[in-house]
C-alpha positions in Angstrom: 50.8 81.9 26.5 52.4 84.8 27.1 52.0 87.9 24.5 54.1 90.5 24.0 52.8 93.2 21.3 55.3 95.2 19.9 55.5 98.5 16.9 58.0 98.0 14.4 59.4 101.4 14.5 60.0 102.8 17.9 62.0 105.4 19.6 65.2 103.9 19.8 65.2 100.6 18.1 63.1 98.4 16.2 60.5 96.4 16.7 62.5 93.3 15.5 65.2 94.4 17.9 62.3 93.7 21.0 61.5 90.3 19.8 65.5 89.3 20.1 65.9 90.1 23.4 62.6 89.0 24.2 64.0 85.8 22.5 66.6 85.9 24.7 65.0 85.7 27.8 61.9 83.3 26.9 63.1 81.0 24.6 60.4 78.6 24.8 58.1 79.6 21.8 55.6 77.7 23.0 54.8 79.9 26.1 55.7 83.3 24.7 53.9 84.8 21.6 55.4 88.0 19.7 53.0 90.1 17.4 54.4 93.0 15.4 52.5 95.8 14.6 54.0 97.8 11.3 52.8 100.1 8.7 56.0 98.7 6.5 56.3 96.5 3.7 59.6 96.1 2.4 60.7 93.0 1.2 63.6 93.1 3.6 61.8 93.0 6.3 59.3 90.5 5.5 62.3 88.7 4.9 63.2 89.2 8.6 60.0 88.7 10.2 59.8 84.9 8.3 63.1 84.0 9.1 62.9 84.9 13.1 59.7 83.2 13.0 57.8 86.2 14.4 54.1 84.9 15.2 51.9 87.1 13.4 52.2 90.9 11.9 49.8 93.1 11.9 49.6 95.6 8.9 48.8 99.4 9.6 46.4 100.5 10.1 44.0 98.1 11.1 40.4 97.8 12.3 39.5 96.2 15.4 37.9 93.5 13.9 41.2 92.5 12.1 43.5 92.8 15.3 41.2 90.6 16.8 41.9 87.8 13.7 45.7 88.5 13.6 45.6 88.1 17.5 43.4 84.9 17.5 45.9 82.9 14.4 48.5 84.2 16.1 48.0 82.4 19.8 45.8 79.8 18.4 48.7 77.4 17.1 50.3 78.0 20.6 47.2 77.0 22.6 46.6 73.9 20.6 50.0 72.9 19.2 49.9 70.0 17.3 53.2 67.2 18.5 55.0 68.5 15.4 54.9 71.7 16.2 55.7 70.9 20.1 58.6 69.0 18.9 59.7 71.8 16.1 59.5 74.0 19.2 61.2 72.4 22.0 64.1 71.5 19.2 64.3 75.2 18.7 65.2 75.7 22.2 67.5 73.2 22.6 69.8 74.5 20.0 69.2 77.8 21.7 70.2 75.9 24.8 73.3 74.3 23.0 71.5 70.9 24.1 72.3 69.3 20.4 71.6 66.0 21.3 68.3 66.6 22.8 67.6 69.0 19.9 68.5 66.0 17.3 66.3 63.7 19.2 63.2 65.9 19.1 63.9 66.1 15.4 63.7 62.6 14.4 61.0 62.2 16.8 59.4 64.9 14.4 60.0 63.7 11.3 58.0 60.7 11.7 54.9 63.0 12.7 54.5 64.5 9.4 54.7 63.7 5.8 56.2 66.8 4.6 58.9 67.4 8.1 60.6 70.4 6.5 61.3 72.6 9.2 62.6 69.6 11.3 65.3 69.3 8.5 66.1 72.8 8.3 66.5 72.8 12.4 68.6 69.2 12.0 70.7 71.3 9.9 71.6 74.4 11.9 72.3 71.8 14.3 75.7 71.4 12.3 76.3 75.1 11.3 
């Protein structure tokens, strides 16, 4: 996949404010990872990070041997997706798409690939926001 690494606080804008453009222009999660490097913890922005679905954080500062774990759980899910995952990810793009029906399809396809399919219901239901 592709990695983009990225410091929370930069010149100009923010670190978060990277990943939506980058969003923007690679929407397929499954080819594209974003890690944030930040020395931050306020609950708002963990808040953020969680809800954009950023794919790893990495706290400062940080030794070498801990980049190298943040990296590797980061891009490791994205190498070997499991079909849920695939699915949660390709739905994801086809809402960004405004492909609905092809998002809703990849949802009930993953729904029956999991026991506990809660992301695929909250992504069936910003289908209908």
């Amino acid at each position: 996949p592709k990695i983009v690494f990225a410091e929370q606080s930069l010149e100009k804008y923010q670190g978060i404010d990277l990943f939506l453009k980058h969003y923007q222009t690679c929407p397929d999660r499954l080819e594209c990872s974003f890690l944030l490097m930040t020395g931050l913890s306020s609950k708002a922005l963990l808040a953020q990070i969680a809800e954009l679905e950023i794919d790893g954080v990495i706290p400062k500062p940080f030794a070498v041997n801990s980049l190298n774990d943040h990296f590797i759980e980061a891009i490791e899910k994205k190498v070997n997706p499991t079909e849920y995952f695939r699915e949660i990810e390709y739905a994801k793009m086809m809402i960004h798409e405004k492909d609905f029906e092809k998002a809703l399809e990849a949802l009930t396809r993953a729904k029956k690939l999991t026991k506990e399919p809660s992301n695929a219901y909250y992504y069936e239901g910003s289908v209908f926001e």
